[in-house]
Every structure is written in structure tokens, then in C-alpha cells.
C-alpha positions in Angstrom: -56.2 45.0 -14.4 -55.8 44.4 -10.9 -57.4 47.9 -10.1 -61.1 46.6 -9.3 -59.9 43.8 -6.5 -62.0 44.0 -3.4 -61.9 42.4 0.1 -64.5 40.2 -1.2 -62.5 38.9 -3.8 -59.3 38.4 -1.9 -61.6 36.0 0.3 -63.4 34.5 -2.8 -59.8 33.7 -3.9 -58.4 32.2 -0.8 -61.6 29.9 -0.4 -60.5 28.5 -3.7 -57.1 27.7 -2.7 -58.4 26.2 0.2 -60.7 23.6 -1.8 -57.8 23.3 -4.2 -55.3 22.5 -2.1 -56.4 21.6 1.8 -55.9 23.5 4.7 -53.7 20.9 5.4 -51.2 21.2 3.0 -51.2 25.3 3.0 -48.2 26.2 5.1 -46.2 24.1 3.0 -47.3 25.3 0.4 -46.4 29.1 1.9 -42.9 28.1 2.5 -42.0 26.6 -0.8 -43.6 29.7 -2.3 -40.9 32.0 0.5 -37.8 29.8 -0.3 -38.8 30.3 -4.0 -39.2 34.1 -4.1 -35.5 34.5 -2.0 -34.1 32.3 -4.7 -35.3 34.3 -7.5 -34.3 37.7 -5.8 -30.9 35.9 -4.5 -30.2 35.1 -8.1 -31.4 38.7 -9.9 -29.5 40.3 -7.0 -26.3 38.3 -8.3 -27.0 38.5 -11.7 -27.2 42.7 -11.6 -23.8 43.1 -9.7 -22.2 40.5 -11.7 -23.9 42.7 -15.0 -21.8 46.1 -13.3 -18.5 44.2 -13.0 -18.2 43.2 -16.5 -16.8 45.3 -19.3 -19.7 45.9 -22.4 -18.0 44.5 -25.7 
């Protein structure tokens, strides 16, 4: 689905953000995004070893 994406379209995109939400407001935006994707993989992380240290019933 994501196969056909072009440099073109990567721009296309990013001008969109940019109307959506301001250039002013994009590097908080970036680092809400970065706290929230180490939270998810914080939390998966814990969630797999805590998965291997419990016995299957």
C-alpha cells in the first residue's frame, strides 16, 4: 500500500501538516509524538519479559 510513495508525496504530506497544524506548534508536536513512541516500546518491552517469567496455565 505504501509501495508507490514518492519524494513528491512525502512533501505533499508535510505541507499539509504544516497548514494543519503551524510551523509553530510542530516541534511540540515532534516531541509528544517521541515521548509517546518510548512509552509504547517501554511498555511492550515490559510486557514481553514479564510474558517469559510467568508459568502458561
Amino acid at each position: 500500500m505504501l509501495h508507490n510513495l514518492t519524494g513528491w508525496h512525502a512533501l505533499v504530506i508535510l505541507a499539509i501538516i504544516i497548514l494543519v497544524f503551524g510551523a509553530a506548534k510542530l516541534p511540540a508536536l515532534a516531541k509528544s509524538l517521541g515521548q509517546s513512541v518510548r512509552i509504547l516500546k517501554d511498555e511492550s518491552s515490559d510486557s514481553r519479559s514479564g510474558d517469559e517469567t510467568k508459568p502458561h496455565s
